[in-house]
Each structure stands twice: as C-alpha cells, then as structure tokens.
C-alpha positions as CSV (number, residue, x, y, z in Angstrom):
1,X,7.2,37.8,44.4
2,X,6.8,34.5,42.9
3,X,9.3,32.0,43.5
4,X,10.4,29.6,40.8
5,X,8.9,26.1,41.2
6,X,11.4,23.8,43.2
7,X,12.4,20.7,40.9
8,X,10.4,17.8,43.0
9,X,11.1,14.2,42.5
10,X,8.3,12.5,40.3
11,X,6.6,8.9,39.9
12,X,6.8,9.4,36.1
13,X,9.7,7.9,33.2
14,X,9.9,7.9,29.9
15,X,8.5,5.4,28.1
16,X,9.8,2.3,28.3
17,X,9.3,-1.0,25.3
18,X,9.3,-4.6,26.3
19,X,8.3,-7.9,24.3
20,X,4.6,-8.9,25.3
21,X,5.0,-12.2,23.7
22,X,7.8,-12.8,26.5
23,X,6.4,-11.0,29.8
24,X,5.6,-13.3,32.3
25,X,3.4,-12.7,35.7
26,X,3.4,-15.7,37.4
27,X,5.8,-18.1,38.3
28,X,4.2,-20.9,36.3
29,X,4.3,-19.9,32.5
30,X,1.3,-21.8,31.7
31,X,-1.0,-19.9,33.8
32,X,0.0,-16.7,31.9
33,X,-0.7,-18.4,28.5
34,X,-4.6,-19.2,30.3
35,X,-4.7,-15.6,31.3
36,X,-3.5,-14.4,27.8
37,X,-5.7,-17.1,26.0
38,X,-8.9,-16.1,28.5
39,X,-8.2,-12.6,27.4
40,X,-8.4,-13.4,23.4
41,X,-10.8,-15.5,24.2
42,X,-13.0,-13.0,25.4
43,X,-12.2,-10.4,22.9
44,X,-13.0,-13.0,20.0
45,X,-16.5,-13.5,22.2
46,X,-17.4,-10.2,22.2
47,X,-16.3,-9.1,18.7
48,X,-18.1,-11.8,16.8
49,X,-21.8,-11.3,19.1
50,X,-21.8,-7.5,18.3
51,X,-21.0,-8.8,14.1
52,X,-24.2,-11.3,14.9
53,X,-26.0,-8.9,16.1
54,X,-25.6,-6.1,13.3
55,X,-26.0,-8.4,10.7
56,X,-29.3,-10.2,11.8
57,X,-30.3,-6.4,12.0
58,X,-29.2,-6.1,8.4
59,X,-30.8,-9.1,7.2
60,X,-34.2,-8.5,8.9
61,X,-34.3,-4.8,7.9
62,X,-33.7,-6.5,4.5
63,X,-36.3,-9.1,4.7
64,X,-33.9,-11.9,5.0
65,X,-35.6,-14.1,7.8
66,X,-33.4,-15.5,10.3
67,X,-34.8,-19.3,9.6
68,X,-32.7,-18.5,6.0
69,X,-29.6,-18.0,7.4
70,X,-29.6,-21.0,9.7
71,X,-31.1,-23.3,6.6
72,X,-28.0,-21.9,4.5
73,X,-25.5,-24.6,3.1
74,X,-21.8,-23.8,2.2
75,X,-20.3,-24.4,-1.0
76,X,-17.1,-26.7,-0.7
77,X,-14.9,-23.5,-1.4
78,X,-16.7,-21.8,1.5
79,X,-16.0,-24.6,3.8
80,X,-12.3,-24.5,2.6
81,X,-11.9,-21.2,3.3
82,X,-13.8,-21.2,6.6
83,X,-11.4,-23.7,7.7
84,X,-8.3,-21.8,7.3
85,X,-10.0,-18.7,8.9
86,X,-11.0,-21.3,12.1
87,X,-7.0,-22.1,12.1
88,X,-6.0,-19.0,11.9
89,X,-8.9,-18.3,15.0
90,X,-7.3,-20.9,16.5
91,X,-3.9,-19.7,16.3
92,X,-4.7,-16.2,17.3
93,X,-6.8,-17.1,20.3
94,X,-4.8,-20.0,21.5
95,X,-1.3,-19.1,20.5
96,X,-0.1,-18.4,23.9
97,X,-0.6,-22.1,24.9
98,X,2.4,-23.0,22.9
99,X,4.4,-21.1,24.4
100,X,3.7,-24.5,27.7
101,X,5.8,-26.7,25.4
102,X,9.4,-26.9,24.4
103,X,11.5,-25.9,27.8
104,X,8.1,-25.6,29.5
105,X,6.6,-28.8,28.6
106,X,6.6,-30.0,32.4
107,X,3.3,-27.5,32.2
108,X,1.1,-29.3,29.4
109,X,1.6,-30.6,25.9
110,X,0.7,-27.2,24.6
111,X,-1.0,-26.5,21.2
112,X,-0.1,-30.1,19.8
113,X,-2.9,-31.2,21.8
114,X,-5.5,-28.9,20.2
115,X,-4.7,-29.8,17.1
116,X,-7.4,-31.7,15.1
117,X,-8.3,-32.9,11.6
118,X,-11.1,-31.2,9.9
C-alpha cells in the first residue's frame, strides 16, 4: 500500500550565473573591493609560504644551504622579469581597488595611488 510521494515545495533552484566582478555586499563599494582584496590577499599569503616551504625542503635535501639562497643576486633579466610578475601580483591582488575610482571615486583614488616606479 504505498502511496506515491506528494510533490512538496523545496528550498532548491537551478543554477543560477551572475558577474563576480560586479556583485556588491555592502552599500559602500569600496569596502567590498577591501574584502575582495583581503581575500586575494590572503590566498597569495598562503600560496607562496607553502612554495617557501617545499622548496627550502628541496634545497636542504639537496645540500643547498639556506645562507645561499638569501646571498643570491639576480641577473638584470631576472629583475626584469620579476618586475612584471610583481605587476601582474599587484594587479591580481589589488585589482578590485580600481573598481573605488571612476563613478566611485568619492570612496578613494583607487589603484592610481598604488602605482609606483620600480
């Protein structure tokens, strides 16, 4: 005697897309660009002390003292390139912040003011 299951309203939908690079939380859009930028942020953080850590592993396991990785000196074509992948660091991490300027710029200058030479 079973009864077929009675159709019941659910808390479920289909799934539904939206922009991340234009939701907004709070009323002030340049508290969600510090939320988004303290989440990068912290991602970055994590990501490149686990990398530290494995390679001094590495290194040590390979009898590469520590004291000769912080003696090393860059080549001028390492420093070149290290500076593009700090911009693009830069840009990844702190990207939200421009997001303050233009029609927001009564919130902060935005990523202008990060900007540096060097």
């Amino acid at each position: 005697m079973s009864e077929e299951p009675k159709k019941r309203p659910t808390h479920t939908t289909d799934f539904l897309t939206y922009d991340v690079g234009r939701a907004t939380f709070y009323d002030d859009p340049a508290i969600d660009a510090v939320v988004t930028t303290l989440v990068a942020m912290g991602s970055e953080v994590w990501s490149a002390q686990r990398r530290i850590k494995l390679l001094e592993t590495v290194l040590t396991k390979q009898g590469i003292s520590l004291d000769d990785v912080d003696s090393y000196k860059p080549t001028q074509e390492e420093e070149t390139a290290w500076r593009a992948q700090r911009d693009e660091f830069i840009r990844r991490v702190y990207g939200a912040l421009e997001k303050t300027g233009g029609e927001h710029a009564k919130y902060g200058a935005g990523m202008d003011s990060l900007r540096q030479e060097g």
